[in-house]
N, C-alpha and C positions, 0 to 999 in steps of 0.2 A: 410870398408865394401868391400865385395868382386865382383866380377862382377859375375853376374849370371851364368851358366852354358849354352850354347850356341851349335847348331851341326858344327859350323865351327866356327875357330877364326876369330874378325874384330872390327874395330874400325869403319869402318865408318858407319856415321849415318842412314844412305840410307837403307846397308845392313841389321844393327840389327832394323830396323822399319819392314823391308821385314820381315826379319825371324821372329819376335816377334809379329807381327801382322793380318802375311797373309799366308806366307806359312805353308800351310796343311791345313788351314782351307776350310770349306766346301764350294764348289762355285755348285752351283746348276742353276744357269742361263745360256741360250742360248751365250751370248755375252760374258760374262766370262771364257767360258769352252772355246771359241772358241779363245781368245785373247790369254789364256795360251798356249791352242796348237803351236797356231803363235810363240811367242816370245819365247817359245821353241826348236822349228824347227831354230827360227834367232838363237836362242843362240849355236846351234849344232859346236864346235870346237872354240868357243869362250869361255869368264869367264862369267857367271851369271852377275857379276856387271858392265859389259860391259853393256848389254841388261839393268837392269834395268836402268843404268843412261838415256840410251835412250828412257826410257819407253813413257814418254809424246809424245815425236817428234814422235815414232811408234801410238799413238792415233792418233795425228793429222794425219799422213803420211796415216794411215788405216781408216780412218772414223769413230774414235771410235771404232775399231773392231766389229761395226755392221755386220753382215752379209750378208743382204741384199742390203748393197749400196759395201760394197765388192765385192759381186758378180758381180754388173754392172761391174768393174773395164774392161777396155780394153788395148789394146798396148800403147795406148800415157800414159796412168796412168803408164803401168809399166815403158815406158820411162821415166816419173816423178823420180817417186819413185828410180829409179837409180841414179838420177842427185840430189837426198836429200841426203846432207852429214849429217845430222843427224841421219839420222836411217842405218842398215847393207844394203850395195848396193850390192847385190846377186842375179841373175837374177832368178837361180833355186828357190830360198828361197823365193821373193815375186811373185814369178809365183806360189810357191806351196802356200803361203797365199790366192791369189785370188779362186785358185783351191777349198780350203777347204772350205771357205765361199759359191762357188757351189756346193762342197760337203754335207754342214748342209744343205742349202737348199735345197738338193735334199732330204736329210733323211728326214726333215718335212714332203716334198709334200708326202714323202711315209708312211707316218703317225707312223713316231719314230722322237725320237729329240737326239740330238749329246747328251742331260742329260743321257739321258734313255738310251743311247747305253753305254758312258762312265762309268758310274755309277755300273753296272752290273756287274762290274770288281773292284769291289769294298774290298779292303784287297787281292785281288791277289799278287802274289810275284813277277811276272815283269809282262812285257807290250807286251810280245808277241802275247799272242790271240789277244787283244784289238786293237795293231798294226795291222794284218792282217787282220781283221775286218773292221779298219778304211782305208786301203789301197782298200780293196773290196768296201767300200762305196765311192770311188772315191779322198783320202785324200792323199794327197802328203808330204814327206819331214817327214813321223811318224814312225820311224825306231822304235821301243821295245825298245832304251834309249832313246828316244825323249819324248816316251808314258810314259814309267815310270818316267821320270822328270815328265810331267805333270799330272800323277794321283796324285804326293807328292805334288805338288803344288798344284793341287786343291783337296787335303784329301780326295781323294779315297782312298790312302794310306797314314799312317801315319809314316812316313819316320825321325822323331824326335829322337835323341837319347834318349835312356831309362832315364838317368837324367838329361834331357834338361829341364829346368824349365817351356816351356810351352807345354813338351808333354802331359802331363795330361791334360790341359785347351782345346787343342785340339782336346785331343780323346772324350771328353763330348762335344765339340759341335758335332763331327760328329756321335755320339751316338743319335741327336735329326734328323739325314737322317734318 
């Protein structure tokens, strides 16, 4: 039997769980839209499977990707967070983390949510409005390939090659947004 058809070749476990299970599908939550951001931004000039092997240590390192305790983060957290050999040690990068977590929370108190903003941009062909958008709402480090990695990963767009075995599975979940 043959191995499934895939949008990147890979053997390791990690990755085809990744792809086969999460990316593109639809993430619709606060904390979710906002972890992707993140670990998009960390991944900027690195491999994907770099970031996700780190993925846990970046939960713990981040508060869960809350936002709201992200926010509090000040100078000794970032001093922290440099001195953690497990997650990417980039001064710009977990500066622009904390930033954005100010960022969602400034979109809420103004009565939008990083969903609602993200989301709107939904089947767009890149990430540039969205990106400029999200730079004007105060977000750091979301260059138009940063954004469009993370609409694909959180199935704004469906970024699956046409006979990738779970593009169809995906485009019906994100057919119930």
């Amino acid at each position: 039997m043959s191995e499934p058809i895939r949008c990147w070749p890979t053997s390791d476990p990690a990755y085809i769980a990744y792809h086969d299970e999460e990316w593109g599908r639809p993430v619709r939550d606060e904390r979710g839209l906002y972890e992707r951001l993140c670990l998009e931004g960390f991944q900027a000039g690195l491999a994907w499977i770099t970031i996700l092997r780190k993925r846990e240590a970046f939960r713990r390192a981040f508060a869960g990707f809350e936002p709201e305790q992200v926010a509090r983060f000040g100078e000794r957290d970032v001093e922290r967070l440099l001195g953690d050999a497990e997650i990417v040690r980039h001064r710009g990068k977990i500066e622009a983390a904390i930033a954005n977590a100010r960022a969602t929370r400034a979109l809420r108190a103004a009565g939008r949510t990083l969903d609602e903003l993200m989301w709107e941009y939904r089947d767009h062909a890149d990430g540039k409005e969205l990106s400029r958008r999200l730079k004007a709402a105060g977000f750091r480090f979301v260059g138009p390939t940063t954004v469009y990695s993370s609409m694909g990963a959180c199935g704004i767009v469906n970024n699956h090659r046409a006979d990738c075995w779970v593009r169809d599975a995906v485009e019906a979940e994100r057919a119930k947004v």
